[in-house]
N, C-alpha and C positions, 0 to 999 in steps of 0.2 A: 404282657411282657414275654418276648419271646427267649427261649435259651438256649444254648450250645452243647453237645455232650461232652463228656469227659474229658476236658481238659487235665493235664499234670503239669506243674510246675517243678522245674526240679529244684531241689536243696541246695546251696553251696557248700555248708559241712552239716554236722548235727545238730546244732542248735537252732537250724533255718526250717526246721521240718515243721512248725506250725506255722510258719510266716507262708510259706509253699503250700500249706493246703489250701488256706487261706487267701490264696490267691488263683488258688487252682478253683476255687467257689465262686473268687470274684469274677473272676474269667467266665465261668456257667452262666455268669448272671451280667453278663457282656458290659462286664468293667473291668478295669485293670491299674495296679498299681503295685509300683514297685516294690521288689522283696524288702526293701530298706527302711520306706515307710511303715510298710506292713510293720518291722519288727518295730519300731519306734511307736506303733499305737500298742502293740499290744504288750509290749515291755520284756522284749527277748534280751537275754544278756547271754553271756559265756558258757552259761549252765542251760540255755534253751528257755523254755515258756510256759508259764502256769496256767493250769487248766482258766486259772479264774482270769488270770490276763489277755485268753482267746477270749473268754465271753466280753470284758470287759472292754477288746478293742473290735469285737464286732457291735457291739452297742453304741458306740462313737462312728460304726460307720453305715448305722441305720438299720440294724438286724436285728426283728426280735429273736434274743436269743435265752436258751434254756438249757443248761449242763443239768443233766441226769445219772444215775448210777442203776444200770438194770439189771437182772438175772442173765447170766450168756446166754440161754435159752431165750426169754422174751425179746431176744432181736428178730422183727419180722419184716414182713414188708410196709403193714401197718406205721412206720415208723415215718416220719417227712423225710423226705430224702432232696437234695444231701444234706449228708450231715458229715459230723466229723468225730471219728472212731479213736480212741486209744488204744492202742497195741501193745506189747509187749514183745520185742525182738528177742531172738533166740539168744541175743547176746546178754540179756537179762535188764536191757533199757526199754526207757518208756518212749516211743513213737507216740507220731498222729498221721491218719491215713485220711481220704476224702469215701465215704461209702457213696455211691452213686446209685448203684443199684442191685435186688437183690431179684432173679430170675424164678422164673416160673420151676425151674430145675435145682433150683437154688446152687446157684452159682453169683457169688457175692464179685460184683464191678467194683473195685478199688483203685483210686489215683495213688499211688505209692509215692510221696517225694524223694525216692532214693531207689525206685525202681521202673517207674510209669506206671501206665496202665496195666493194672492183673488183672485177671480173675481166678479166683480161685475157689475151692468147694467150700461148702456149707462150714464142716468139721474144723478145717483148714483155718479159718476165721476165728470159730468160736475157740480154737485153743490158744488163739494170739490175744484176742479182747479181753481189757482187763476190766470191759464192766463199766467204763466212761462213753457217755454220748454229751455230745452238742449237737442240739438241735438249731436250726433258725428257718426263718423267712424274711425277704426282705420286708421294712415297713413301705410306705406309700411315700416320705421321703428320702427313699433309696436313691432315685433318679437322679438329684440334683446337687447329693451329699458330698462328690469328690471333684476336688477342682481339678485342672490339669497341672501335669507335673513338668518340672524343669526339664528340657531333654537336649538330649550332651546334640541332635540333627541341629535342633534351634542356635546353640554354639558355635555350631560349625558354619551357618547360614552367615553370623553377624561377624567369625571371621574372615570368612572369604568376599562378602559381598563388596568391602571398603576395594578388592583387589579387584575392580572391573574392569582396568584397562586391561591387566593380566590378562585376565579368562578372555577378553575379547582376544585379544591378540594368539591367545591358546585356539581358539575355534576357529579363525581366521587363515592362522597356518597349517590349520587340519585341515579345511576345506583347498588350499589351494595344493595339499600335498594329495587328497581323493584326486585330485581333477587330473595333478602330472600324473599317477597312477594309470588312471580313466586313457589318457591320452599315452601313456608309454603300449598300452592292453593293442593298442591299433598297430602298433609297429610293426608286431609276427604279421596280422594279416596283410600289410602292404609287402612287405618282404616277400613272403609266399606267393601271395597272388597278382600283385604289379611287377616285383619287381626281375624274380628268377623264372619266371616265366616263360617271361620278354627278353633275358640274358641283357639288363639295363646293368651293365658292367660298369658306366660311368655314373648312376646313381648311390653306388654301394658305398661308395666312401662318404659322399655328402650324406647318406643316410645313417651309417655309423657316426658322426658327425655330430647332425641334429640326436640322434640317441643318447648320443655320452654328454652333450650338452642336458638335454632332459632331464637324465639320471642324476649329473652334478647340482644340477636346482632343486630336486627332488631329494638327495642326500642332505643340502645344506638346509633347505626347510625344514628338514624329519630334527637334524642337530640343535637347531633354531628353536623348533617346539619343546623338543627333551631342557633344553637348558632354560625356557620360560617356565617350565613344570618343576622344575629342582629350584628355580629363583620363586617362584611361588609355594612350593612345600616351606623351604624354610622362614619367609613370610608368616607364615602360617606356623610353624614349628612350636617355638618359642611362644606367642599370645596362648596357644593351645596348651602347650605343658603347662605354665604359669597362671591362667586360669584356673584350669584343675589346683594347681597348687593351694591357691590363693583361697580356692572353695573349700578345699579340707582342712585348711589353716583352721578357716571361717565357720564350721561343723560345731555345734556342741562337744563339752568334755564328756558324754555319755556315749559318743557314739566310738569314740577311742579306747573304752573300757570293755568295749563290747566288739571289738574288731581286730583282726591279725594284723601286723604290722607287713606280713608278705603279704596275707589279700591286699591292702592299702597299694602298696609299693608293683605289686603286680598288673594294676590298672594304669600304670602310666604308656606301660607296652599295651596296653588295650586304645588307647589313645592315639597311639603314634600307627598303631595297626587302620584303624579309621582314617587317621588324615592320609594313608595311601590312597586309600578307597575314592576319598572327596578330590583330592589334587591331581590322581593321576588317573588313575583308570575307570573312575566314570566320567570324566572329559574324556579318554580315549573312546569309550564305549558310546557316547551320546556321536560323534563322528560319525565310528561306525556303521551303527544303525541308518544312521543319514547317507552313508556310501550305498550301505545293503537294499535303501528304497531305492536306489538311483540305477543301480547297477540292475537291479531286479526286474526295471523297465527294461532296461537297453536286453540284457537275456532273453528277456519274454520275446522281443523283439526278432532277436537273431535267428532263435528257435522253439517254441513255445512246446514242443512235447520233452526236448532235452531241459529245457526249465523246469518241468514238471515232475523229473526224474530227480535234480537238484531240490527241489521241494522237499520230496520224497525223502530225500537224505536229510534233507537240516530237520523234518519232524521225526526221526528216526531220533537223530541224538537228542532232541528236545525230550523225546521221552525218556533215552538215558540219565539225562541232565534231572530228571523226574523222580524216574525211579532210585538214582543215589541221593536224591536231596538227604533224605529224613536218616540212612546211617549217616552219614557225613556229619549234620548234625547233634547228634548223639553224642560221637567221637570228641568233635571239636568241644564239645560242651566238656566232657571227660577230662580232654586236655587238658584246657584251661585251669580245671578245680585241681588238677594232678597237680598243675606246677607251682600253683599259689600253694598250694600245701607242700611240698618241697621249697620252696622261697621260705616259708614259713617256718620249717624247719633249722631250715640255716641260717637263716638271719636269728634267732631263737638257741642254734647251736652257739654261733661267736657271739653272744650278747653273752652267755652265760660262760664264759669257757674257763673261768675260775671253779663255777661248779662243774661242771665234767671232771675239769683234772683233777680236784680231790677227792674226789671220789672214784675216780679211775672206771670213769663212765666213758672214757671214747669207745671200746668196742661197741656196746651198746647203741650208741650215738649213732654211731655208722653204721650198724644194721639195720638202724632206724631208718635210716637214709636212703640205702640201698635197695630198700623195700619200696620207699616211695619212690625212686628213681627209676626201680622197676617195673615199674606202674606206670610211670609217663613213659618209656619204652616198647613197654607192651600195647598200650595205646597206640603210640606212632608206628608202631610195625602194622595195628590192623589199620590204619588208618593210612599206611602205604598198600596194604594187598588189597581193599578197596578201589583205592585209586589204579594201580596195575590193573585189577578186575574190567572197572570202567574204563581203561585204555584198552586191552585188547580190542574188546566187545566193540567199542567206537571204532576202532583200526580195522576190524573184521566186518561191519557192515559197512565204513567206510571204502574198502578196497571192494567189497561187493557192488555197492555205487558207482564207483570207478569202471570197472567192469563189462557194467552192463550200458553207462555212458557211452565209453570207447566204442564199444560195439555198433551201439544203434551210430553215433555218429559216425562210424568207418560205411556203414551200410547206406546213409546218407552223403558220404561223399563219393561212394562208386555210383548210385543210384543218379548223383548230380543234383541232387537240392541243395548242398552244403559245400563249398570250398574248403580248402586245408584251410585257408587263412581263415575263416569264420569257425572251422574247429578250435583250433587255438587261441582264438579271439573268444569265443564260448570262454573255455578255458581257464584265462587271465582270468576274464569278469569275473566268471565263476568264484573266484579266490573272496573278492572286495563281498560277495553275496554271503558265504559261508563262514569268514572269520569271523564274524560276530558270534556266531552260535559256537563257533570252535572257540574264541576269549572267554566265553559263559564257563564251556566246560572245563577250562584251564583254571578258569578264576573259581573256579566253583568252592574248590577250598577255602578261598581267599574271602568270596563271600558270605560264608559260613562263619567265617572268623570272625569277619567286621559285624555280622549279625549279633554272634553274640559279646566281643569287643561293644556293642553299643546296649545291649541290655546292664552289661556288667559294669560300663561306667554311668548309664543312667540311674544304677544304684544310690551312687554315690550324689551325680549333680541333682539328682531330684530331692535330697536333703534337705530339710528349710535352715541355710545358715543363722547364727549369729544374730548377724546385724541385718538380716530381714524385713525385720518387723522399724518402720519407717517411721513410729508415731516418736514425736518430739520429747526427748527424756533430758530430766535435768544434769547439768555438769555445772561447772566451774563452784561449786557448792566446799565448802569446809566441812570433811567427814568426821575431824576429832571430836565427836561428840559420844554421847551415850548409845551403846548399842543394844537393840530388844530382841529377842528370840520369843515369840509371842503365841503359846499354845501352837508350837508345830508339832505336825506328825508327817513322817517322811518312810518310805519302804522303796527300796529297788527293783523297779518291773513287778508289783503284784506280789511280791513276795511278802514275808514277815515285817514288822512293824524295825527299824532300826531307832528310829527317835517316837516317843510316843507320849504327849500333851506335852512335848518340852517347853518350858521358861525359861528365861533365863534375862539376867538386864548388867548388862558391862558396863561400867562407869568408865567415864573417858577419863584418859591417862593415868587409868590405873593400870598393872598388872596382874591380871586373872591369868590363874592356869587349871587344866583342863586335864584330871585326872581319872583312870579309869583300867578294866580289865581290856586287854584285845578286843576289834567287835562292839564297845559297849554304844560308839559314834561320835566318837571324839572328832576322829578326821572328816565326817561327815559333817560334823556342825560347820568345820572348813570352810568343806564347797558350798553348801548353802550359803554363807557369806559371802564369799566371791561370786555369786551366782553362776556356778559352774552347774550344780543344779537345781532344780525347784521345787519348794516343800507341796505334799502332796493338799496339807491345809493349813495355815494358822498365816501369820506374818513375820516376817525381819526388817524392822526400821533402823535407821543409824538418825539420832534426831528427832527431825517429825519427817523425816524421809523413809518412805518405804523402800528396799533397794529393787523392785521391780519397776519402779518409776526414775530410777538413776540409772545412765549410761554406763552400762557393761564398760564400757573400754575404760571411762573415765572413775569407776569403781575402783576396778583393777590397778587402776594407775594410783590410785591411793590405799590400796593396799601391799605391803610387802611383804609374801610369801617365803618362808624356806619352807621346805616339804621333806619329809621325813628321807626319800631320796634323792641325795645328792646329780643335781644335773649340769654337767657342763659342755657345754660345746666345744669343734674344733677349731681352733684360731688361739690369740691372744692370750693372755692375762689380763693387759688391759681393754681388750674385745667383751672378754666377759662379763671383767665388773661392770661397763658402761652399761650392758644392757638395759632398756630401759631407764633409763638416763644418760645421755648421750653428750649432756653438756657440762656434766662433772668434771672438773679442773685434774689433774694431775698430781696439784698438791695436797688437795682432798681424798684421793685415795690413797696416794699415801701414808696420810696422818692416820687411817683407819686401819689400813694393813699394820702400821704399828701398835695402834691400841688393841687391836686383835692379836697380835704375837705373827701375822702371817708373813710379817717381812723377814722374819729368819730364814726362813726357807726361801722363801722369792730371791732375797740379796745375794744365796747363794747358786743362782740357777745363772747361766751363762749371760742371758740377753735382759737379765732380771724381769720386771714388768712387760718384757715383750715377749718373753719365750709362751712357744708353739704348746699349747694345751693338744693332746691325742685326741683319738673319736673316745669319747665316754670319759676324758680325762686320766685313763690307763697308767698315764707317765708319773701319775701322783696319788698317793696314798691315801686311805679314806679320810683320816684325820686333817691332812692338808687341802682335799678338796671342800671337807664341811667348812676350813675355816674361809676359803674362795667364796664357799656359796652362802655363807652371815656377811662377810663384807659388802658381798653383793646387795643384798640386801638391806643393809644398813647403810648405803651411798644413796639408797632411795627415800627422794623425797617425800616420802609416807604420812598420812595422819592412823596407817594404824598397821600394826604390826603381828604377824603369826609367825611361831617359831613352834616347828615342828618337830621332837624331838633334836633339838641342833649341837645336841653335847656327845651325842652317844659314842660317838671315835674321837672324843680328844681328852684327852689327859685329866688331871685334878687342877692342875697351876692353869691350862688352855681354859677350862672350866668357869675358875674364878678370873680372869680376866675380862672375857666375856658377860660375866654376871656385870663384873662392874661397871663393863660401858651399857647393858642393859638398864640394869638400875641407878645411872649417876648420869653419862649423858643421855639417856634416853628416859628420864625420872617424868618428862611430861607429856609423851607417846602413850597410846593404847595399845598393850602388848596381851595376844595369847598363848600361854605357852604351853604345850602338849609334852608331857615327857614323865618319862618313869623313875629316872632317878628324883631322890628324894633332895639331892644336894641343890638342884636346880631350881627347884619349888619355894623352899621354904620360905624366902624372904618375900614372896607373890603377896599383894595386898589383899587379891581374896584365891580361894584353894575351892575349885568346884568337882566332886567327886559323882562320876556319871556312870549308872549301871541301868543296864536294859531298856538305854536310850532315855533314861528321866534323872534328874536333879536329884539325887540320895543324900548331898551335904554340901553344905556350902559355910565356910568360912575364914576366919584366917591359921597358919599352923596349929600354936597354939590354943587356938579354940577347939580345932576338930578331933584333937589328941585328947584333950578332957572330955569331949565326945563318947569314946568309949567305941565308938559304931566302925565303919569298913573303912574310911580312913586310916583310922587310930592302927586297925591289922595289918594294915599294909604297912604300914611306917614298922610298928614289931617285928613283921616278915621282915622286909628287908634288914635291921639291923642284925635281925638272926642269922641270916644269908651271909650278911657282913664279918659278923662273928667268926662264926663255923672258916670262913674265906682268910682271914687271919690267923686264926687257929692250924690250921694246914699249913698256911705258907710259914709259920714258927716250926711246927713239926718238919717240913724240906730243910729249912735251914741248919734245925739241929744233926738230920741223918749226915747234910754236906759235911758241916763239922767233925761231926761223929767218924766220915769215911776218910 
């Protein structure tokens, strides 16, 4: 097996810096796969990646591997290389670096995900390691271990391919706009050498003539083409955004937990960056190149040592076009993570802007901002002096070129081997020869961008959706039945145990509620039910159905969610409640909004059931949006029901109304309910009390109060809290009095 040296892959923020080494290894070991995937075997989240989830996702991708703890001293050379080092940044975080190699001079080769390629000395090292190694080798079924991934080029194939007349007709009016070109390039020389000559005084007009007729066919072609490339971009526009869309929809709930909402959102301009690339300007460049063979003959033709001076020039900037690849790169890479973190930011700022202003966090806020704005700034300034750099330099050997052409052909037209007309004629050609190399170095930005525009969204489409997986899953099935929680145990990416040998067995249409400290996995039993995510081992059946063998959509569809926060979209009242049932009558939500109390407020809003809900529902108070988002809820035709804390912003009398359509019409519904107050609970037919992710009690109120144990405390606490809470508000009332 042959390998590569030192590859670096770079980070997108801090948490990516295992997924990036780890790919900067696969790369040595001439594979590759997306940073995305990477984080998804090895179970990176927000917090970054556990030693034991790098070993654990190179063991899935065929690596014998071996995490060790050594003296900083016993690091040698003796050690397999690469391997993958722990650090210690000055900032006092934990890194991972790729060791490659350690020199005879001892100078340690490091791939830095957040710097490239170091090296740096012996000492330098050992004050950074914290004493962590991972070792590997590939096993013998390394080779065969990775399949290939989704990639955003394959997308763009299957939507441009359907537009063949397009592209034909695009290449067709390229080639016939070369040719008037080709044929205008001859004009100078009849002019010069036919025509003023010979003082053909009655040709001039008919040749200005045939000229302006040429140029008007040649302009309305060039209009011709430009508007088949704008009717085929936006062709292509739309399928392209809405794919993307459709894929991210399509994503795992894991991978939303574990991603920016600005990186997300930042990829659609990485998208729209590409379909430049695919529609317009490498159809213009593939012409091009096809002028530059054509033209390159007819040159060689006219003059074969001024061609060779032309040569001369276009490897000149090819090596320019060279030597700025790799900053250019850099830069653009820079950019891109600059602005997603500024997106990130702001989108981040107005999601929160209740907490900034009461806490009188705008200054703050905006220094925060300012800083990263300044960062993409200072970016784009070296990434304009770059470009200035690379233009003079172009401009300064290019006029040198010029130059020394002029010369030699002025030397050849007194000498008598060369006409004016065939200087000029050189010339023209010359142009159709050289603007390819000259689009390169123009576009060079451009291709830089779409470079890594296509890394950053192959992120994303190299994802294994959802609905992927094709094998035949049961639906149309009746879920109100018994549900089992069966010896699970579940942790997030590698980390600590959150559920650990859970049981649990829900009798259908009862109500069980799900009590417990913050953290214990209350919300987590959740998703595990909704298969949002998957127990690391045991089972969950609803019946004698497994829900790994029942259709995700149609799961879902039979369950009704409220979640602890309230979500509503821009549109409607009645947009909302539909969700998800689309075919509820008018008069049925209504009769809900009444039995809910949520028609008081509705009845008094302008357009009632039709007024304009804001982005995040702003226009409405938390108390009015929970009571939106249980209607919603309850308009669905569910066999089983989660309610997520759904009391906690409404009142005592909102409270008990809700309980009652809870337990009177919904008395033959399987309801879960998650919630701390105690008022909400009581009446539950059984009360399950969950700590450190295991079943600690289970029964009804009254049973678990003669208990004695961590229910029984919690109910005391709180009525204490209650106490003390009355106690005060008598004491205000007497001082009012009093004053």
């Amino acid at each position: 097996m042959k390998f590569n040296k030192y590859f670096c892959t770079m980070q997108h923020d801090n948490s990516d810096c295992a997924a990036a080494v780890i790919s900067s290894i696969l790369k040595y070991y001439k594979k590759e796969i997306t940073l995305s995937k990477i984080r998804e075997v090895i179970g990176t989240d927000a917090y970054g990646t556990t030693v034991k989830g790098i070993v654990e996702g190179l063991e899935k991708m065929n690596f014998e591997v071996r995490a060790i703890r050594v003296e900083v001293k016993e690091v040698d050379k003796s050690i397999t290389l690469p391997a993958i080092a722990q650090i210690t940044t000055k900032s006092g975080n934990n890194h991972f670096v790729v060791l490659y190699k350690i020199t005879k001079n001892n100078i340690y080769i490091l791939a830095d995900p957040a710097k490239g390629i170091i090296k740096i000395k012996e000492e330098e090292f050992l004050e950074l390691f914290s004493g962590i190694l991972i070792l590997m080798i590939p096993k013998s079924e390394f080779e065969d271990n990775i399949k290939k991934d989704n990639n955003i080029v394959d997308l763009f194939i299957k939507l441009i391919f359907p537009q063949k007349k397009l592209l034909l007709t695009i290449i067709l009016s390229s080639i016939f706009i070369s040719f008037v070109g080709l044929l205008l390039s001859t004009f100078s020389k009849i002019l010069m050498d036919e025509i003023i000559p010979y003082q053909l005084r009655d040709y001039i007009i008919l040749f200005l003539i045939c000229f302006g007729i040429i140029t008007l066919i040649q302009t309305i072609l060039v209009t011709f083409r430009q508007q088949v490339i704008l009717y085929l971009s936006r062709k292509v526009d739309i399928p392209l955004l809405l794919a993307y869309y459709d894929h991210i929809l399509h994503l795992p709930y894991n991978f939303f937990e574990s991603r920016k909402i600005g990186d997300i959102t930042t990829r659609f301009q990485d998208a729209l960056t590409l379909k430049n690339i695919f529609t317009s300007v490498s159809i213009s460049l593939i012409m091009d190149f096809l002028l530059a063979f054509i033209s390159s003959f007819i040159l060689f033709q006219i003059n074969s040592v001024l061609f060779f001076i032309l040569v001369c020039m276009v490897i000149v900037s090819i090596i320019l076009l060279y030597i700025f690849k790799r900053p250019y790169k850099k830069l653009n890479y820079e950019e891109m993570e600059a602005n997603s973190s500024l997106n990130s930011h702001l989108i981040e700022s107005l999601q929160n802007i209740d907490v900034i202003k009461s806490t009188s966090e705008e200054k703050k806020r905006i220094y925060e901002l300012e800083k990263k704005f300044v960062n993409v700034l200072k970016i784009q300034y070296k990434e304009g002096t770059l470009s200035n750099i690379q233009g003079v330099t172009g401009n300064l050997f290019g006029t040198l070129g010029n130059l020394i052409f002029m010369g030699i052909g002025a030397f050849y037209i007194i000498d008598g081997k060369m006409t004016i007309g065939d200087l000029l004629v050189f010339q023209t050609i010359s142009s159709y020869f050289t603007s390819p190399v000259s689009n390169l170095i123009s576009l060079q930005l451009t291709f830089q961008e779409a470079n890594i525009s296509m890394k950053r969204l192959n992120e994303i489409i190299s994802l294994e959706r959802e609905d992927a997986n094709k094998e035949e899953k049961i639906s149309d099935i009746k879920l109100n039945e018994d549900i089992f929680f069966d010896n699970i145990n579940f942790s997030y990416n590698s980390r600590r145990n959150i559920l650990s040998n859970f049981s649990l067995k829900i009798e259908k249409g009862k109500k069980y509620a799900l009590v417990g400290e913050s953290g214990s996995g209350k919300t987590t039993i959740i998703k595990l039910l909704m298969n949002y995510i998957k127990p690391n081992n045991g089972s969950i059946s609803i019946g004698s159905y497994n829900i790994q063998d029942i259709d995700y959509k149609y799961l879902r569809s039979k369950i009704a969610y409220i979640p602890q926060k309230v979500q509503l979209f821009t549109g409607t009242i009645l947009e909302n409640l539909r969700m998800g049932n689309d075919q509820i009558t008018y008069e049925e939500i209504v009769t809900i909004c009444k039995k809910t109390g949520a028609d008081k407020f509705i009845e008094k809003l302008p357009n009632r059931y039709n007024s304009l809900i804001s982005e995040n529902g702003l226009n409405f108070s938390e108390g009015e949006k929970q009571k939106l988002s249980i209607v919603r809820a309850l308009l669905k035709e569910a066999d089983i029901y989660i309610l997520d804390e759904i009391t906690s912003s409404l009142d005592s009398l909102s409270e008990e109304k809700i309980k009652q359509i809870i337990f009177s019409d919904f008395s033959e519904k399987t309801m879960i309910i998650i919630a701390h107050r105690l008022s909400t609970i009581r009446e539950c037919d059984q009360i399950v009390m969950i700590k450190n992710g295991q079943v600690i009690e289970q029964g009804t109120h009254e049973e678990l109060l003669k208990n004695e144990n961590e229910y029984s405390k919690m109910v005391n606490l709180q009525d204490q809290v209650k106490v003390e809470k009355n106690y005060k508000s008598k004491e205000v009332e007497e001082e009012i009095t009093y004053a």
